[in-house]
C-alpha positions, 0 to 999 in steps of 0.5 A: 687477833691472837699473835702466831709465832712464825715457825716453818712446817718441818722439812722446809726451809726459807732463803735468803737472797745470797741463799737464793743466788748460789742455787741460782748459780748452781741450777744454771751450771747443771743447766748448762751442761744438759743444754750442751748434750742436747737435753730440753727443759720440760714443766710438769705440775707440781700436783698430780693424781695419786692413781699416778703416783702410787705403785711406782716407787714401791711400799716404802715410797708409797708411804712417804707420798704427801696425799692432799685431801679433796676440797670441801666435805672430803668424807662425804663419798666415804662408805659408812663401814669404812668410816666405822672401821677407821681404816685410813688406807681403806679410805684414802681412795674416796678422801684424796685424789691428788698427791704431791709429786715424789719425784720427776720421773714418774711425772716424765712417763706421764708427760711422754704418754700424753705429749708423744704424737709431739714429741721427737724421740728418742726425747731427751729432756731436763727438769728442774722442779720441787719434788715432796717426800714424807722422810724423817728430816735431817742434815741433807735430807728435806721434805720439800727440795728440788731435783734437776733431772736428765732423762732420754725417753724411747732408746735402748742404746747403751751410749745414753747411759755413757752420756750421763756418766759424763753429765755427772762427771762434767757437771761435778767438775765444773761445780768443784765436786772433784772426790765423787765416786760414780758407783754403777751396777745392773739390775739384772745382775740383781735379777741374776742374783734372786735366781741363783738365790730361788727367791725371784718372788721376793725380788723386790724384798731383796732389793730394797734390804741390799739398798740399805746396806749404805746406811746398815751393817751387813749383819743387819741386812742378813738378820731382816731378810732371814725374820723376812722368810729367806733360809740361811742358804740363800744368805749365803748366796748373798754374802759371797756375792757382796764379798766381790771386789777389786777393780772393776775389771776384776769384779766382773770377770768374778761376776762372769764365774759367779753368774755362769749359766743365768742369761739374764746376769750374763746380760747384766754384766755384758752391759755394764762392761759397755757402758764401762769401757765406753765411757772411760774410752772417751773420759778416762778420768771418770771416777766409774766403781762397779758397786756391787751393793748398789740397788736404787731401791725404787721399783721401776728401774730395771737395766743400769743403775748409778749413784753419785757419792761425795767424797769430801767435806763431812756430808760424805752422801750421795749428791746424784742417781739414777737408772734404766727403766723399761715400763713406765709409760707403758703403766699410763697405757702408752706404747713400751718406751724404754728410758734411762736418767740422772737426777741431781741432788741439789740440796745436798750439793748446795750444802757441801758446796757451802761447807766447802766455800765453793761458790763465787764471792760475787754471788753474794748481791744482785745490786752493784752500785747504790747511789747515794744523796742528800736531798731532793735536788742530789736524789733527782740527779743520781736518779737520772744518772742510775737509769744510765747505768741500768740501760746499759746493763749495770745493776744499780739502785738508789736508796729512796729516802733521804737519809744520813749518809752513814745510814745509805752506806750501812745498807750498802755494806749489809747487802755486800754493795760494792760501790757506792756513788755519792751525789752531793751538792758539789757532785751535781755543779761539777758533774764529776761523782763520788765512787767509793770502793766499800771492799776496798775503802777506796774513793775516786772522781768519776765523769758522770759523762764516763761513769757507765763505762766506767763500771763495765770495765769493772764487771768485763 
């Protein structure tokens, strides 16, 4: 058989077992922070039909959807004259049904459809899960990563997105993330501005090249929606509307001026002033920043829109997002709910968190205590004595051959055990154990009578 060369496909990534037991730390800290507002944790495939996904994330999301071809003769529906022309799009239809989930929340519109006759709403739920997108890998950016989100389904009430300001702010903190930016705006203000540029036809258009103002000069932006058809009118309209800034509260008295007359901006502004004063009435340290170039690309989004940016280390990106949509499950033939949700960008907090040394140094193994011998008769002892310490909760294991003393404690330091007890000959005559500190490289005589309770005072 000829040998493969063991490569991974791009975009994804192994971990290994410390990897593993910081995102460990870091979903249960997210976790427990949607537990405490009242949120649910949620499961929904990580398949669904393409008839499902596509649509709802606009053209350039439709383009980095991974499609999955239909098991066994996948061209045999596919009519002859589109084979002929070789017209993928045209084909896709009758080759792939299914597709692999982009994100959770088109997923959550399903699920609420299917599920509402059992669900109590408003429905506030939590889902951590893999999500997939065919993006151009990079520092930060995967093809395969996970999201954990938090959505509450069937309420307009402004104190639901108040609350995920405050998930955002509470989960950051207690993660370390002390330099986030909360950028916030309205997708009706963005609606407000198409009017008042007369290019409402071209909404989606304008939102996506305002999106990228994040990544690409202004001017670019400007010269892509001029080639796109916009007069240079309307690039000035634009442009005065990127150039307010100052505090939030000066920005929207400006947007108040800017949008006199246009009920849907004035709306827009009326409700981000709520959500505003609102939340810093009860957080007052929230790092909340009206962001006038903020506008979540994506097509669903309709009301409040928010973006998380860190502020330190050198992935200075946006770790966090989120928005009101109002039409999602009315898509899946559902009654209209209304819903509004954050997603946490784990890979990228994961990776700024490293960067920045912030996870715990006990995160680093599993194992506890390794129990050590020298043959049968010390290996049958310190076996007994380990299932003692696991009944009472210690992590421990044995190293399962007899070995060279030097050998057990080698693995023992390449797994970061930080005790290891030495069972010898004299250890089982005198019931008294060798514990040797490895971090510290000290030893002492313990009671194999005290031994459990022993390392609870360590670990308590």
């Amino acid at each position: 058989m000829e040998k493969i060369k063991p490569t991974l496909s791009k975009g994804t990534r192994d971990f290994l077992p410390e990897e593993v037991a910081k995102r460990n730390f870091l979903f249960e800290a997210i976790t427990k922070v949607f537990s405490k507002y009242g949120f649910q944790q949620i499961e929904t495939p990580a398949i669904e039909r393409l008839e499902t996904l596509t649509g709802k994330y606009g053209d350039e999301g439709d383009k980095l959807l991974f499609k999955i071809l239909n098991s066994g003769d996948f061209l045999k529906n596919v009519p002859s004259e589109i084979l002929a022309e070789v017209k993928s799009s045209a084909a896709l239809k009758h080759i792939a049904e299914k597709g692999l989930r982009y994100d959770l929340t088109v997923p959550l519109a399903r699920y609420v459809v299917q599920h509402q006759d059992k669900l109590a709403f408003p429905f506030r739920r939590f889902h951590i899960g893999q999500v997939w997108r065919a993006d151009r890998p990079q520092k930060g950016r995967y093809q395969e990563f996970y999201q954990c989100d938090a959505d509450i389904i069937g309420s307009a009430g402004l104190l639901n997105e108040v609350e995920l300001i405050l998930i955002f702010t509470e989960a950051f903190a207690k993660l370390g993330l002390h330099e986030v930016e909360l950028k916030i705006s309205n997708r009706k203000i963005l609606a407000a501005l198409a009017e008042k540029m007369n290019c409402a036809a071209q909404f989606s258009v304008l939102a996506v090249a305002i999106d990228k103002l994040d990544k690409v000069e202004k001017e670019k932006v400007f010269e892509t929606l001029l080639q796109e058809g916009f007069s240079q009118q309307q690039i000035d309209v634009l442009a005065t509307y990127l150039n307010l800034n100052g505090t939030n509260e000066s920005i929207l008295q400006q947007l108040k001026q800017f949008f006199i007359g246009i009920s849907i901006g004035e709306l827009g502004i009326e409700e981000l002033e709520t959500v505003i004063n609102t939340a810093l009435s009860v957080a007052p340290n929230a790092p909340i920043k009206i962001d006038l170039s903020l506008a979540r690309g994506l097509d669903y989004y309709t009301g409040f829109i928010i973006e998380a940016k860190n502020n330190s280390g050198s992935l200075r990106s946006s770790i966090g997002s989120g928005g009101r949509y109002d039409n999602l499950t009315e898509i899946f033939g559902g009654k209209n709910l209304t819903g509004v949700g954050i997603s946490f960008g784990v890979e990228r907090i994961f990776d700024i968190m490293e960067e920045l040394n912030l996870f715990p140094e006990n995160l680093k193994s599993g194992t506890q205590v390794l129990f050590c011998h020298f043959d049968e008769v010390t290996q049958n002892f310190a076996f007994k004595e380990l299932q003692k310490l696991r009944s009472g909760n210690v992590s421990a294991e044995i190293y399962p051959t007899v070995s060279k003393l030097g050998k057990q404690l080698d693995y023992a330091n390449k797994k970061q055990i930080q005790f290891a007890v030495i069972v010898g000959s004299e250890e089982v005559e005198t019931q008294m154990l060798t514990v040797k500190n490895l971090k510290e490289g000290t030893q002492e005589k313990v009671s194999a009578n005290v031994l459990l309770q022993y390392f609870k005072n360590k670990y308590n």
